[in-house]
gemmi code that builds the backbone of each chain (N, CA, C; Angstrom):
import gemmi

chains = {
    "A": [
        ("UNK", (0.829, -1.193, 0.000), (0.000, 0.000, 0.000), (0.863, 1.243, 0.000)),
        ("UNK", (1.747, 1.414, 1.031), (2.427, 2.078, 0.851), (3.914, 2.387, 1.780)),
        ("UNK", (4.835, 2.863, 1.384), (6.568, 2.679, 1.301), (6.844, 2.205, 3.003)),
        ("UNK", (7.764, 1.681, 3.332), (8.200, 1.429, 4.401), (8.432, 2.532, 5.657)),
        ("UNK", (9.042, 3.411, 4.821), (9.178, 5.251, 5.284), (8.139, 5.254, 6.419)),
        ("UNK", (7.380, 5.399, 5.701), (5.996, 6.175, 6.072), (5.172, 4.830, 6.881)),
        ("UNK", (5.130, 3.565, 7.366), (5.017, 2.599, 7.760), (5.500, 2.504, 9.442)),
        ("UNK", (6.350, 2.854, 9.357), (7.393, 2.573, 10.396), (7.022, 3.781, 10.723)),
        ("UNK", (7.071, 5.233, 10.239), (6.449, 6.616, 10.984), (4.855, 6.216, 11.630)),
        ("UNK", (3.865, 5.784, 10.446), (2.209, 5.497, 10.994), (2.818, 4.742, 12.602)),
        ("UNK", (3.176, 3.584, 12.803), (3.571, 2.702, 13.631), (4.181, 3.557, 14.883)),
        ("UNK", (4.956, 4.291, 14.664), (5.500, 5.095, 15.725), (4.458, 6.110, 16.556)),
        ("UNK", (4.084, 6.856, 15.329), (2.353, 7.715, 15.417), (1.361, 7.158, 16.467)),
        ("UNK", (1.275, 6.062, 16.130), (0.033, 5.316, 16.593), (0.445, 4.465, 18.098)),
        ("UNK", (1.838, 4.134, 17.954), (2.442, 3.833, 19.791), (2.132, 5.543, 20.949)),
        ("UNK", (2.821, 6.470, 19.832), (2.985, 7.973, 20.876), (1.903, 8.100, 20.997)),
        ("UNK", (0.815, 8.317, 20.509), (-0.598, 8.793, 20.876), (-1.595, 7.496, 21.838)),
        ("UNK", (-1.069, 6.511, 21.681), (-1.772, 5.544, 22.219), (-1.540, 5.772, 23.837)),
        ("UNK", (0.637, 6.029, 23.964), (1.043, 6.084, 25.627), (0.398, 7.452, 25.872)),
        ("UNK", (0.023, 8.276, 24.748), (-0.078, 9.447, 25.702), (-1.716, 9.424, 26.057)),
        ("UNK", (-2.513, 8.914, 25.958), (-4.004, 8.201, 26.025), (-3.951, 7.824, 27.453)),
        ("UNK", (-2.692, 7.010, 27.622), (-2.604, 6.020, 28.785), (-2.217, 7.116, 29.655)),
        ("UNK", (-1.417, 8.130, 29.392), (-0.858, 9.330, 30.217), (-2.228, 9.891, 30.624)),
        ("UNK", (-2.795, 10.389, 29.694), (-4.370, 11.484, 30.404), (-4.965, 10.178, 30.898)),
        ("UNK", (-5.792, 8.725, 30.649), (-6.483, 8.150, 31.755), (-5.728, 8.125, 32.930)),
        ("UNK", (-4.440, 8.424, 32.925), (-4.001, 8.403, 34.401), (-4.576, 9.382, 35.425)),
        ("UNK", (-3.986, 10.831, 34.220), (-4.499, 12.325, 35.100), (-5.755, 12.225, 35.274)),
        ("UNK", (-7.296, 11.494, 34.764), (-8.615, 11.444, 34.740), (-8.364, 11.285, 35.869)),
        ("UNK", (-8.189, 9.753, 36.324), (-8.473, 8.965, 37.708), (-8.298, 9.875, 38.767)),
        ("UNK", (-6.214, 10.285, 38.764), (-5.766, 10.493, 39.335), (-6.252, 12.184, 40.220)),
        ("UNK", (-6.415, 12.611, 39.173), (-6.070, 14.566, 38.795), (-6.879, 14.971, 40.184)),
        ("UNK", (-6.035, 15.677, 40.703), (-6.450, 16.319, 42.526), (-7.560, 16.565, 42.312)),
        ("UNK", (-7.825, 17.753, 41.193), (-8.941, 18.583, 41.552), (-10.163, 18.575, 39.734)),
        ("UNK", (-11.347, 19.039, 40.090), (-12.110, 18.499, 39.264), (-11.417, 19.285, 37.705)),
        ("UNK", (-10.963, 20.159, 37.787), (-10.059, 21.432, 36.461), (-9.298, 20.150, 35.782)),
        ("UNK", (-8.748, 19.098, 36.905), (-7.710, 18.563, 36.241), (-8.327, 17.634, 35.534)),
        ("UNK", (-9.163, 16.869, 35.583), (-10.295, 15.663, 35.238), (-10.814, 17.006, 34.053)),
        ("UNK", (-11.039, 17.833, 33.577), (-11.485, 18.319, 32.638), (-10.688, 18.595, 31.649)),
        ("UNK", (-9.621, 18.948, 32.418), (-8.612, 18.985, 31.011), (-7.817, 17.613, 30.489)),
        ("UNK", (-8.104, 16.840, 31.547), (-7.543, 15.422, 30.944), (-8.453, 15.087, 29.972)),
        ("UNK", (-9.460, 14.912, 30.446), (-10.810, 14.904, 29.038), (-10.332, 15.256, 27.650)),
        ("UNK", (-10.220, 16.730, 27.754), (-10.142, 17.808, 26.548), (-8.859, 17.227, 25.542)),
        ("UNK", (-7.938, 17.030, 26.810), (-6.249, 16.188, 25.673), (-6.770, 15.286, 25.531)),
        ("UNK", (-7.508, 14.023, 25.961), (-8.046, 12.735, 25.189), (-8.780, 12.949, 23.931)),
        ("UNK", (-9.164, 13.942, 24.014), (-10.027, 14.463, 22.308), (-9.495, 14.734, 21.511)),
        ("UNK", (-8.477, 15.604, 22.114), (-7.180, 16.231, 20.733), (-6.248, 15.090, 20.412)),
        ("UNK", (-5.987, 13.559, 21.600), (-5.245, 12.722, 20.981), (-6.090, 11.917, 20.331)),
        ("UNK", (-7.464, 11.649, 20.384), (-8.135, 10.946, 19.636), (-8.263, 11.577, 18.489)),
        ("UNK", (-8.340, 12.669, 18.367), (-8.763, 13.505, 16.866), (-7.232, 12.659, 16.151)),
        ("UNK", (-6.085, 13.492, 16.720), (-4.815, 12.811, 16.084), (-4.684, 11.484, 15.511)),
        ("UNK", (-5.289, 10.544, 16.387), (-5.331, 8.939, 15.785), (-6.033, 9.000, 14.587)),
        ("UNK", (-7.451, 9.313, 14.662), (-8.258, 9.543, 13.078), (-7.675, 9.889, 12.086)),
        ("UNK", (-7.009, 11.051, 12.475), (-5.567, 11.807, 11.498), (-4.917, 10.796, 10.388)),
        ("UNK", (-4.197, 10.286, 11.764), (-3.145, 8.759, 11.436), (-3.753, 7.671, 10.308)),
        ("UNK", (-5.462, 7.439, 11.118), (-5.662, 6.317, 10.308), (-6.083, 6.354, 9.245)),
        ("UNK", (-6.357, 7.651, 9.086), (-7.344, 8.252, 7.549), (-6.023, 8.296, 6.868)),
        ("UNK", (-4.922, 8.588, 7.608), (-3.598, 8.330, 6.235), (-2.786, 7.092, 5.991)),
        ("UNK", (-3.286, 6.050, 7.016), (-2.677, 4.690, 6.563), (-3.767, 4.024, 5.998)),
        ("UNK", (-4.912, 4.476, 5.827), (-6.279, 3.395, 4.876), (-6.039, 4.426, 3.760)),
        ("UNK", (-5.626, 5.529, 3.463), (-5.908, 6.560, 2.148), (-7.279, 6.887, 2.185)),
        ("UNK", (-8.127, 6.915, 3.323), (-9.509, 7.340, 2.991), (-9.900, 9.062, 3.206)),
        ("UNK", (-10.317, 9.805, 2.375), (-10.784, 10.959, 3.240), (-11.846, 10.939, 3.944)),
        ("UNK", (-12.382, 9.983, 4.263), (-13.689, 9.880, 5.217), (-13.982, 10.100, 6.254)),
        ("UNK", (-12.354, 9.812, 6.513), (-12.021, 10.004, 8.204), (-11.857, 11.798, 9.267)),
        ("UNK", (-12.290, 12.674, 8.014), (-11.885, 13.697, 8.310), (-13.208, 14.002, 8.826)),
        ("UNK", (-13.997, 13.690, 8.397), (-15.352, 14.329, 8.889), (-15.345, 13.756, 10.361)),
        ("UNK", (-15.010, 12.453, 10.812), (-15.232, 12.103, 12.111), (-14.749, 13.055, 12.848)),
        ("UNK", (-13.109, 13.482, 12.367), (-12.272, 14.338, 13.296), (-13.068, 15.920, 13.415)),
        ("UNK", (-13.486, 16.157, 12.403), (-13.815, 17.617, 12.806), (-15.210, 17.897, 13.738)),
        ("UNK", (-15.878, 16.865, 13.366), (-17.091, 16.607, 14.407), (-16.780, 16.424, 15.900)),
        ("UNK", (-15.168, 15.391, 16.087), (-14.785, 15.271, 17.461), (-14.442, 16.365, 17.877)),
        ("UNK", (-13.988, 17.066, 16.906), (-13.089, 18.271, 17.553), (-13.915, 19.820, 17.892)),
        ("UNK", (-15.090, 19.660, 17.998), (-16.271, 20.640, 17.589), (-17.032, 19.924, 19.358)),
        ("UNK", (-17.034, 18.738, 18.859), (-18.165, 18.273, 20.169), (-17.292, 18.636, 21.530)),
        ("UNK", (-16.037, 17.857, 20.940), (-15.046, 17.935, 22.700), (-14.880, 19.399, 22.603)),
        ("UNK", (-15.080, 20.434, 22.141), (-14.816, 22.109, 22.733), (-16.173, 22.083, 23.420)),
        ("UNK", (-17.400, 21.646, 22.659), (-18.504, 22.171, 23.225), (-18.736, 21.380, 24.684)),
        ("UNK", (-18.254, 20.450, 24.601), (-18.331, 19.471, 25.684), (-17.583, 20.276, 26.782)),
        ("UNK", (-16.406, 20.595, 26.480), (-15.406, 21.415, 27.322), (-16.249, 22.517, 28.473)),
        ("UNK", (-16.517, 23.654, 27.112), (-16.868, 24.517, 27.997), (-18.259, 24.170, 28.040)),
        ("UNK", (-19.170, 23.124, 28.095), (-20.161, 23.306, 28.580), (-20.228, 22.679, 30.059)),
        ("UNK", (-19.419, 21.679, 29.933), (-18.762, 21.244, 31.943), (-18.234, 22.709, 32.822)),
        ("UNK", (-17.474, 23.322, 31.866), (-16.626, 24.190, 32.894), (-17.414, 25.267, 32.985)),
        ("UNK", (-18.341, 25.711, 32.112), (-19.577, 26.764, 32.561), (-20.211, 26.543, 33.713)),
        ("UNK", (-20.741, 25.269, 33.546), (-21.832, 24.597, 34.848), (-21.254, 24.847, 36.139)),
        ("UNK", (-19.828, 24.041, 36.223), (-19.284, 24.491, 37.297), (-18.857, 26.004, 37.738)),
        ("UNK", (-19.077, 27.193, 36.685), (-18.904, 28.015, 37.188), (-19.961, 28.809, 37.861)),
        ("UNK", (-21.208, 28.639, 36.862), (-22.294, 29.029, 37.051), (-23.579, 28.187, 37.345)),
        ("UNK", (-23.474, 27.128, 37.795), (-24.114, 26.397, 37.818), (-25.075, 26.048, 37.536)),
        ("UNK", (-25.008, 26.129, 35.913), (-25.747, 26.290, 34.497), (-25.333, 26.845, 33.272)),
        ("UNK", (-25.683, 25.824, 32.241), (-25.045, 26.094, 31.138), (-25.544, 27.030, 30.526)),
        ("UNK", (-26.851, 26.988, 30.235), (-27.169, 28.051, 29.258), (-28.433, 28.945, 29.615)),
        ("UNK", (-27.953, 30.097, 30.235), (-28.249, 30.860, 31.156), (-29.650, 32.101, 30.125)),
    ],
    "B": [
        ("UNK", (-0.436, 1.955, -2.644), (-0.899, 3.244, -3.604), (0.780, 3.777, -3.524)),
        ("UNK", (1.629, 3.650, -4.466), (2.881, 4.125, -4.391), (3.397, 5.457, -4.788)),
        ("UNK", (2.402, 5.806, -5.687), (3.097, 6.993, -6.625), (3.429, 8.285, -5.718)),
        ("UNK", (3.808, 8.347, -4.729), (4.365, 9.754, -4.494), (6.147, 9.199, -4.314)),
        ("UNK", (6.237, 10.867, -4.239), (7.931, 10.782, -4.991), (8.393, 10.397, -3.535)),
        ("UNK", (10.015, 10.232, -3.197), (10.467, 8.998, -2.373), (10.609, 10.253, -0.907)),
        ("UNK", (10.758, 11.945, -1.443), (11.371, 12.868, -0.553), (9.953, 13.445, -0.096)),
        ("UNK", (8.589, 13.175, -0.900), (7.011, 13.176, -0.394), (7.262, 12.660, 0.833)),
        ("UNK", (7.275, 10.957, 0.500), (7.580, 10.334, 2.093), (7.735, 10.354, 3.011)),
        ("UNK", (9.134, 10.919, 3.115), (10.274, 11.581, 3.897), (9.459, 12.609, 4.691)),
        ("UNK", (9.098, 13.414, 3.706), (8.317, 14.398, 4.168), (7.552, 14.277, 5.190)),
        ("UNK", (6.412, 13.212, 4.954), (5.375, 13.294, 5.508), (5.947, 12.282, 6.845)),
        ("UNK", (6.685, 11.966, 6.451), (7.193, 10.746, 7.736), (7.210, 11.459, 8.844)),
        ("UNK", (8.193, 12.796, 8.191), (9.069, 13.446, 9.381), (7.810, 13.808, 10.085)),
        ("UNK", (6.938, 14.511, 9.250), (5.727, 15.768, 10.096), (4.868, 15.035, 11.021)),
        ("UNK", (4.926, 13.250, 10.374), (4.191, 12.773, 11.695), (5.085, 11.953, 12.358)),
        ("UNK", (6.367, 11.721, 12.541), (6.904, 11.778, 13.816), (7.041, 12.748, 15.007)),
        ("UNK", (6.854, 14.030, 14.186), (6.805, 15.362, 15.051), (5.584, 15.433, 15.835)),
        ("UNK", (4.822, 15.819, 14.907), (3.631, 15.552, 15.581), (2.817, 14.578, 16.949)),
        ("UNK", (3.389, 13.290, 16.408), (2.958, 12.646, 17.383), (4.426, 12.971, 18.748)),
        ("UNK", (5.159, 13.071, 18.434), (6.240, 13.163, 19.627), (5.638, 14.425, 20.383)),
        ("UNK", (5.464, 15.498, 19.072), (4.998, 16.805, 20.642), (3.830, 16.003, 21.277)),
        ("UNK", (2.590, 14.837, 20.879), (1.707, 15.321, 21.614), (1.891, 14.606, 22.843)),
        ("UNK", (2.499, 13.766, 22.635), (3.135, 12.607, 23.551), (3.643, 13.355, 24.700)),
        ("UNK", (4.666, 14.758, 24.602), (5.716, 15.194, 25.782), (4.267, 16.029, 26.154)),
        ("UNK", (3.087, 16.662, 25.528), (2.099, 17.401, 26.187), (1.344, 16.675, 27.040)),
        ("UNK", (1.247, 15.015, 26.887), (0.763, 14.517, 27.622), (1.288, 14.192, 28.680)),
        ("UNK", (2.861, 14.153, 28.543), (3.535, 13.886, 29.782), (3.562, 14.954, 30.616)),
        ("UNK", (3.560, 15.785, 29.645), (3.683, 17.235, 30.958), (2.135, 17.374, 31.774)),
        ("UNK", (1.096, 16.787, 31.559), (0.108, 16.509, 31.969), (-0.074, 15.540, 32.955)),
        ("UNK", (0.906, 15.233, 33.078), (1.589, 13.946, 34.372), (2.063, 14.081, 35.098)),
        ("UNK", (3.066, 15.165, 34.508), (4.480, 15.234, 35.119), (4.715, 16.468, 36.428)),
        ("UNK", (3.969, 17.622, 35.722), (4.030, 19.114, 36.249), (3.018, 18.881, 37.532)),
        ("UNK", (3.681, 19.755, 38.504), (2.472, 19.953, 39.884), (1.416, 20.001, 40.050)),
        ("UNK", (1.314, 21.408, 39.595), (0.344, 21.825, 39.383), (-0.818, 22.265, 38.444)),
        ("UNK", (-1.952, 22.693, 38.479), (-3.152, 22.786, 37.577), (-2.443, 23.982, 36.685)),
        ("UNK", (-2.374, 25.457, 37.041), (-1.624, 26.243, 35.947), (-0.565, 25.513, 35.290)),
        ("UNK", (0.250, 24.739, 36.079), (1.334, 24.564, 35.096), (0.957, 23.515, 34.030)),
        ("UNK", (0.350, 22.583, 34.795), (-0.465, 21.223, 33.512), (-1.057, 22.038, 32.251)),
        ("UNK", (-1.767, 23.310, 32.550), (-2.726, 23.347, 31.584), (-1.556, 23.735, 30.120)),
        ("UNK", (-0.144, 24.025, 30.376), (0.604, 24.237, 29.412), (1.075, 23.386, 28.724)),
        ("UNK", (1.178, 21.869, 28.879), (1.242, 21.158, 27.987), (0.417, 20.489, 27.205)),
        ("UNK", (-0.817, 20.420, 27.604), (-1.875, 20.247, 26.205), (-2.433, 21.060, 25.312)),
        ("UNK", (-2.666, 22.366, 25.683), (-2.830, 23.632, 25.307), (-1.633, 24.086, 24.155)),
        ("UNK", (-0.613, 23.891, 24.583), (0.122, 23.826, 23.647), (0.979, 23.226, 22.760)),
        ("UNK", (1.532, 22.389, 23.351), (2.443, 20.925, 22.341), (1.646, 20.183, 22.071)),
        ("UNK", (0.620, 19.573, 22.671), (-0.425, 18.663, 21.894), (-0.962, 19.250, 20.503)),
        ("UNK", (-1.509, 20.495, 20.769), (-2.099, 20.829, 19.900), (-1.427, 21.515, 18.232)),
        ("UNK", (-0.124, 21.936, 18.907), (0.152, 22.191, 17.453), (1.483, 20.795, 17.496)),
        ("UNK", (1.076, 19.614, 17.787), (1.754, 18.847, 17.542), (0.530, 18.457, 16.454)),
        ("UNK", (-1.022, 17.889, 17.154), (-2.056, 17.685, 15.914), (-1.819, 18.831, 14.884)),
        ("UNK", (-1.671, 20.387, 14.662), (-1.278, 21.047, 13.526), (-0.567, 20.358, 12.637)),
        ("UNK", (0.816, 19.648, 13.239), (1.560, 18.823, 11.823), (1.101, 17.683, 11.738)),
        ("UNK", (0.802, 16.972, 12.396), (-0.084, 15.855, 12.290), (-1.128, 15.982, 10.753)),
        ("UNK", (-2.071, 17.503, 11.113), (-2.852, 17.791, 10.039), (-2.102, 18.275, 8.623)),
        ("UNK", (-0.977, 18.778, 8.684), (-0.453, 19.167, 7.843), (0.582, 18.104, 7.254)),
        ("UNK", (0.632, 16.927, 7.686), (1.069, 15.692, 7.228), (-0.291, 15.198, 6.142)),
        ("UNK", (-0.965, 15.256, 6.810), (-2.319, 14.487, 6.311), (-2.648, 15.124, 4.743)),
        ("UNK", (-2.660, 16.852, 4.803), (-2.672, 17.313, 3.687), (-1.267, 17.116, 2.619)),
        ("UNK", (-0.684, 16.932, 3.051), (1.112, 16.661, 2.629), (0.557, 15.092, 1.475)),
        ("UNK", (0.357, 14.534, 2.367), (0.571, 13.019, 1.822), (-0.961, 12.765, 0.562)),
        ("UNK", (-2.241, 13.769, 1.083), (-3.182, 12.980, -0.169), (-3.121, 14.163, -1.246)),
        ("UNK", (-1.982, 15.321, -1.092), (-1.562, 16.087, -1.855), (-0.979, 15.473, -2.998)),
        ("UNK", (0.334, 14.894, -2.196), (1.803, 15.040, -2.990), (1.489, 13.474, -3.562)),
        ("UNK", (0.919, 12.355, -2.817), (0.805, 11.030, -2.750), (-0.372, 10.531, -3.783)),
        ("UNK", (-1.397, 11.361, -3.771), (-2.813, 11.260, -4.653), (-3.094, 11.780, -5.718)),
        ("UNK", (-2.530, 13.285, -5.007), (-3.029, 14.540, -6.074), (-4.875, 14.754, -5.357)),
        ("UNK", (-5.049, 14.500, -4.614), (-5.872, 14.666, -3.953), (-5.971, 16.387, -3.089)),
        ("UNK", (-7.254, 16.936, -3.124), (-6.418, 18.594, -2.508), (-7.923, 18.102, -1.657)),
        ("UNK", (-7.875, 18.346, -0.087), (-8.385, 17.770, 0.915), (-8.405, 19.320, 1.806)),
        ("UNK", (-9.454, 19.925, 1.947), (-9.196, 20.883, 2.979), (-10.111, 20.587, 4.223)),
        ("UNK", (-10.347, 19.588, 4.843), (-10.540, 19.446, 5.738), (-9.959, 19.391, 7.110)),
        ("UNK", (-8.916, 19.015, 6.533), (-8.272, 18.995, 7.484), (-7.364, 20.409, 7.791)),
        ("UNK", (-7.729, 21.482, 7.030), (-7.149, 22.560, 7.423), (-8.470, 23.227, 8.205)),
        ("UNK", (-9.785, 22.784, 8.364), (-11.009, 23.045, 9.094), (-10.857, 22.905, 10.210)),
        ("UNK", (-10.244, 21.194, 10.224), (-10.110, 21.127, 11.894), (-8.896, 21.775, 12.602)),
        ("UNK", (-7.552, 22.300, 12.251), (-6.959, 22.660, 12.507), (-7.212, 24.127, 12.774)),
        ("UNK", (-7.730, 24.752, 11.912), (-8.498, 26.072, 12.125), (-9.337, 26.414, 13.656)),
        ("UNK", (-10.300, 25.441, 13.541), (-11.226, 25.841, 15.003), (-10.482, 25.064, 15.607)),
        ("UNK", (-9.717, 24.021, 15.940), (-8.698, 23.370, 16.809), (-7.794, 24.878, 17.423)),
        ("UNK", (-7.254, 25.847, 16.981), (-6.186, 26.902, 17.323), (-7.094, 27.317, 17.673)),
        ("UNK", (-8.067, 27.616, 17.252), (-9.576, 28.971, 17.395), (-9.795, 28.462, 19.123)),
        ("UNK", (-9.694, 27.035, 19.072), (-10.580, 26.728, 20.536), (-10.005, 26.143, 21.525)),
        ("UNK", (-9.049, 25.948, 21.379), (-7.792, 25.362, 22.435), (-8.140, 26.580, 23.584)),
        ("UNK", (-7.207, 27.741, 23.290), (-7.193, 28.774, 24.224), (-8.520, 29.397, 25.115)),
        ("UNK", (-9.293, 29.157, 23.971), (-11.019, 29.327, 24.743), (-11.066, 28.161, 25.724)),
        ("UNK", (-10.921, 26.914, 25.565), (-11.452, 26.059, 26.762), (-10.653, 26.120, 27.505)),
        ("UNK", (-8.639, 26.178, 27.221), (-7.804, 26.389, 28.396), (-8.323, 27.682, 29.464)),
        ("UNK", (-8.806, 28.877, 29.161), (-9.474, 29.737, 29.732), (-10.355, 29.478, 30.769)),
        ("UNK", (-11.477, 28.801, 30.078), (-11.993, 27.982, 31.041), (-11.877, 26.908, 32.237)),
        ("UNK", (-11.172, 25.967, 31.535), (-10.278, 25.818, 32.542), (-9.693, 26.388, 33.599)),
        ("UNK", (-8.956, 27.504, 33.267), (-7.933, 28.197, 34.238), (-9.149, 28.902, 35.472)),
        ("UNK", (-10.428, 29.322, 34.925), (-11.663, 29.734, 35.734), (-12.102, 29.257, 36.446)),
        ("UNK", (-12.337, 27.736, 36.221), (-12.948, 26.372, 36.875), (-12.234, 26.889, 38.114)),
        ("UNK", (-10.920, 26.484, 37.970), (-9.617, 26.243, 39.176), (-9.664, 27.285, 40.233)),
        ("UNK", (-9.540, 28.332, 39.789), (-9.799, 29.856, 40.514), (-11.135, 29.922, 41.118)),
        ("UNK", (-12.060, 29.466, 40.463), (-13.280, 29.589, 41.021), (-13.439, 28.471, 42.135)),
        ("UNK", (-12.891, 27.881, 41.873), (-12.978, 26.632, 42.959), (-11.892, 26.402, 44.525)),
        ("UNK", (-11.128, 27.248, 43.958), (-9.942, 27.874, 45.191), (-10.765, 28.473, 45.700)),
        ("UNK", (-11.405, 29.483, 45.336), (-11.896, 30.672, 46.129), (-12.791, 30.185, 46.998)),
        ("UNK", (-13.419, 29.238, 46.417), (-14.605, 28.903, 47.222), (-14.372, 27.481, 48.583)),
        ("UNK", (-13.202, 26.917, 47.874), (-12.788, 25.744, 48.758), (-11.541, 25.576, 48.696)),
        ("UNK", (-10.610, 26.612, 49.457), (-8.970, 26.678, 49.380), (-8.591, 25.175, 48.973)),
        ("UNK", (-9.219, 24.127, 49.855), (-8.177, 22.961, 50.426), (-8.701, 22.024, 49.079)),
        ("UNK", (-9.515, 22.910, 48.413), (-9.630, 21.665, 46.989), (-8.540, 21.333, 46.168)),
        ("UNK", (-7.780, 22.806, 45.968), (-6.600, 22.110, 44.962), (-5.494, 22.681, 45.516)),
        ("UNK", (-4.309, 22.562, 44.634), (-3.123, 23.159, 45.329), (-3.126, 24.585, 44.191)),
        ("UNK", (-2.664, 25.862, 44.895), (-2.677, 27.064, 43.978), (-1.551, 27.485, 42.870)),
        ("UNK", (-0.881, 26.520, 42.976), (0.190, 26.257, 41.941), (1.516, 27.936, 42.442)),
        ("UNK", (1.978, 27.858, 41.441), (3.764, 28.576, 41.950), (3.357, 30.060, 42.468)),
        ("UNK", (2.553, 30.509, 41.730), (2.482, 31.970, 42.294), (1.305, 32.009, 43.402)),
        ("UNK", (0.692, 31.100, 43.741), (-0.031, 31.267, 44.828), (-1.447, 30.967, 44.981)),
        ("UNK", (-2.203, 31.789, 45.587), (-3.459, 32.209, 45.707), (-3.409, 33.646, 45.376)),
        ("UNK", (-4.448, 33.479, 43.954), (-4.859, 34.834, 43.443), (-5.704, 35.710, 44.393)),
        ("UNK", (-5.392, 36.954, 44.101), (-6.171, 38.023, 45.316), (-7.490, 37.944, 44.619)),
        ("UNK", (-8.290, 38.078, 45.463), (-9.474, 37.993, 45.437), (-10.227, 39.046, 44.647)),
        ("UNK", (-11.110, 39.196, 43.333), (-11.402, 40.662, 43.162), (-12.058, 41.276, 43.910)),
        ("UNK", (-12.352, 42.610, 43.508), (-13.089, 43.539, 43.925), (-14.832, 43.302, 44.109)),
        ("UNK", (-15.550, 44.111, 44.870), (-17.418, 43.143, 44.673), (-17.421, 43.510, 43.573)),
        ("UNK", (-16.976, 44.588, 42.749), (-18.089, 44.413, 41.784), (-17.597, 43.512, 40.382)),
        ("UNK", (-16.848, 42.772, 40.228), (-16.079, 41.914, 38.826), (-15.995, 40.455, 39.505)),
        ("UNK", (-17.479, 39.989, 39.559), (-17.493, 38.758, 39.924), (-17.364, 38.300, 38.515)),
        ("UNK", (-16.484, 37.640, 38.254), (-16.486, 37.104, 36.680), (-16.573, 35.725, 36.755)),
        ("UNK", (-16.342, 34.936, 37.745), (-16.449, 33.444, 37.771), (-17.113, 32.923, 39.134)),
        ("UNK", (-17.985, 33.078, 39.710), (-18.834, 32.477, 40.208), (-20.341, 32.773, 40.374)),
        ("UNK", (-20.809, 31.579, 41.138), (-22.454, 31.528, 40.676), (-23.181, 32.452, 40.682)),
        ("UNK", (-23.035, 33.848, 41.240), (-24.045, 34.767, 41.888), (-23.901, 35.342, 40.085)),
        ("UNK", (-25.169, 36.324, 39.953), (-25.618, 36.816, 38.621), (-24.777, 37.785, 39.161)),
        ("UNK", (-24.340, 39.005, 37.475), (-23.393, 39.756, 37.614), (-23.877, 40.797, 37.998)),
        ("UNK", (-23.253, 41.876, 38.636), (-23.484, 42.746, 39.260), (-23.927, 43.941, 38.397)),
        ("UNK", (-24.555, 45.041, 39.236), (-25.016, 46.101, 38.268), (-23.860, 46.857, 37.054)),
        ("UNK", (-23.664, 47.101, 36.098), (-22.940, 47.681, 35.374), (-21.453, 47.209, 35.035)),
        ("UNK", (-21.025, 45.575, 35.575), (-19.780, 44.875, 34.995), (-20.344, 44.068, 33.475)),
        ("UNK", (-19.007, 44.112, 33.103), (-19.193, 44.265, 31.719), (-20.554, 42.288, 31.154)),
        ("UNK", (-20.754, 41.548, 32.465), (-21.294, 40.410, 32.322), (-22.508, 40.816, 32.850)),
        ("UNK", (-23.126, 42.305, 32.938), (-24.360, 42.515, 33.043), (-24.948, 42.807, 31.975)),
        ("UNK", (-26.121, 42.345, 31.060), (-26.666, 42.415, 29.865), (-28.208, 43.222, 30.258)),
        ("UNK", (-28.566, 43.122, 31.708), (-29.868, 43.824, 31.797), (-29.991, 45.043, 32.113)),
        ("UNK", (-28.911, 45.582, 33.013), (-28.499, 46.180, 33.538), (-28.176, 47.715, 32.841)),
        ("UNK", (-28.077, 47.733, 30.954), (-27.635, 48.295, 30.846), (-28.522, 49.474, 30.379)),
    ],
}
model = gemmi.Model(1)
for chain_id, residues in chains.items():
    chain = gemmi.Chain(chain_id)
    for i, (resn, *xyz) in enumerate(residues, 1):
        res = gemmi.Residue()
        res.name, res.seqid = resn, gemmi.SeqId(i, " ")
        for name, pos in zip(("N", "CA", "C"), xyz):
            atom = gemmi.Atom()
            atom.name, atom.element = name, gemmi.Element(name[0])
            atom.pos, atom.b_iso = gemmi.Position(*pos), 0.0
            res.add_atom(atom)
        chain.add_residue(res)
    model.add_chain(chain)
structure = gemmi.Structure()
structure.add_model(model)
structure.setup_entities()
């Protein structure tokens, strides 16, 4: 499908984003305070968007782009619609 | 699918080794650092414009590799920069707002505990905003 190059990069791609997955479920569990559990969230979205990235360029599909921009649209709205609540205790005022 | 040229490759190899390596050290610094201000600097920023080359690999390769011209992925990268800093914001509010109200919830990270504002610029907690700050809409 395609060159070794770029094989061995997807492969590398797809280990770094996977440990760093394993890095934020840590901060979820772990994270002192509730800010930290929200932003661990928010980097699990931006590394999941990244994987889609990856895999839409090791299948050659552009299909995969629409998933990512939808993830990347929901996890902002998702974002600040947690961190509103907690500020105001209500989202949409 | 072979036809892109051998320095395409190369190319695109490099942008997503980069990529994924920044987002990797943003996640570590999300591990690694003390505190809540200081965490919020490694996803906010190396993650995210680590996904930038990530995306700009993606356009690289069904460019140079297809002949394919794909702007989607310059969409998500677009409101990705657009909205990083908006939710880190939020974020940084959550935290402050939640000190104020319950010191012993988190730790206040290197510079401290922020001074408290003034009554009238309640900007982050529950009470409705006060007469004539700029988060009063009835008021005016």
């Amino acid at each position: 499908m395609s060159g070794a190059v770029i094989t061995a990069a997807l492969a590398f791609g797809f280990a770094a984003l996977g440990l760093a997955l394993v890095m934020n479920l840590w901060r979820l569990f772990r994270g002192p305070g509730l800010a930290d559990r929200i932003l661990a969230l928010d980097t699990m979205v931006i590394n999941v968007i990244g994987l889609i990235v990856l895999a839409g360029i090791a299948h050659g599909s552009g299909t995969a782009f629409e998933a990512a921009l939808l993830l990347a649209m929901v996890g902002f709205v998702g974002t600040v619609a947690y961190a509103k609540f907690l500020l105001r205790g209500d989202i949409i005022e | 699918m072979s036809g892109a040229a051998p320095w395409a490759e190369w190319l695109v190899s490099a942008l997503i080794v980069l990529g994924a390596a920044f987002a990797l050290i943003g996640s570590w610094g999300l591990v690694r650092l003390p505190s809540l201000m200081e965490r919020l600097h490694g996803p906010t920023k190396a993650t995210t414009l680590g996904l930038g080359a990530l995306l700009i690999a993606s356009i690289a390769w069904f460019q140079l590799g297809k002949g394919m011209w794909t702007t989607h992925e310059l969409l998500v990268s677009l409101f990705l920069f657009v909205t990083a800093p908006i939710s880190a914001n939020m974020i940084a509010k959550v935290h402050l707002h939640r000190l104020r109200h319950a010191p012993d919830a988190a730790e206040p990270g290197p510079a401290g505990t922020p001074a408290a504002p003034s009554e009238a610029a309640d900007w982050a907690t529950h009470e409705a905003p006060h007469l004539g700050t700029p988060g009063d809409f009835e008021g005016d």
